[in-house]
C-alpha positions, -999 to +999 in steps of 0.1 A: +114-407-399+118-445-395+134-467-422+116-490-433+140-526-435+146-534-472+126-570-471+098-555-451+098-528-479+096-549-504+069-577-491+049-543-487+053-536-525+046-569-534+015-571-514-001-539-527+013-550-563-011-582-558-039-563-546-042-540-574-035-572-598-063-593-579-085-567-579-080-551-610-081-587-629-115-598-612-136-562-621-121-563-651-108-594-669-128-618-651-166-599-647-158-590-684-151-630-694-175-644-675-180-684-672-158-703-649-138-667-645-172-654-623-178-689-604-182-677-566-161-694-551-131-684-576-144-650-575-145-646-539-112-660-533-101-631-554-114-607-532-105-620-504-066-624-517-069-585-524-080-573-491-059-595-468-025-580-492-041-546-489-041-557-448-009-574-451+007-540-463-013-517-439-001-539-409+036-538-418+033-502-423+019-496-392+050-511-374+030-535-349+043-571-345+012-584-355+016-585-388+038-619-392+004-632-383-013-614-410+015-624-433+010-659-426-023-658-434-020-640-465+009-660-478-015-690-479-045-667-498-025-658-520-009-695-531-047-704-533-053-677-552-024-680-579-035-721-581-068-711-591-063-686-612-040-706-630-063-734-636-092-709-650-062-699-667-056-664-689-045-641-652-013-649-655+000-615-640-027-625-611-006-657-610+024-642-605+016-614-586+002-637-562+030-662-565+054-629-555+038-619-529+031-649-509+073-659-513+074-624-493+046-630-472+060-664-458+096-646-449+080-620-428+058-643-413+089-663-402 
């Protein structure tokens, strides 16, 4: 079997960590609070954060080289992500999930 490089392992644990705190917190916490917490476009950015870290995760499992661009990309959904959440404000393990995850993200998409 394959090992799996330490960083790689652990951007892959931070990514499906932020999935299951994105989605968790919006069909949860945030369809549960309502207000600002279900405005669309806040909303949507949380599921779209989600599934490109569940992505993000299956690509560097996979092996392929593709996923530094997939990384990229999520890096920068989830920063948008933990800046929104912060400013609805009360997600602040959303926050840092996301925070975590793209600081991993950007290294692998280095």
């Amino acid at each position: 079997m394959n090992r799996i490089d330490p960083k790689v392992q652990e951007c892959i644990d931070r990514c499906l960590a932020c999935y299951s705190a994105c989605l968790s917190t919006a069909m949860g916490h945030c369809l549960e609070t309502g207000g600002k917490h279900t405005e669309p476009a806040h909303f949507r950015l949380m599921m779209a954060c989600a599934e490109i870290c569940r992505t993000a995760a299956h690509f560097m499992l996979v092996g392929t080289r593709h996923h530094r661009h997939v990384c990229a990309e999520c890096a920068e959904i989830c920063a948008e992500c933990a800046t929104d959440c912060e400013r609805i404000g009360e997600m602040q393990d959303c926050v840092e999930a996301c925070r975590r995850c793209a600081e991993s993200c950007r290294l692998m998409a280095a």
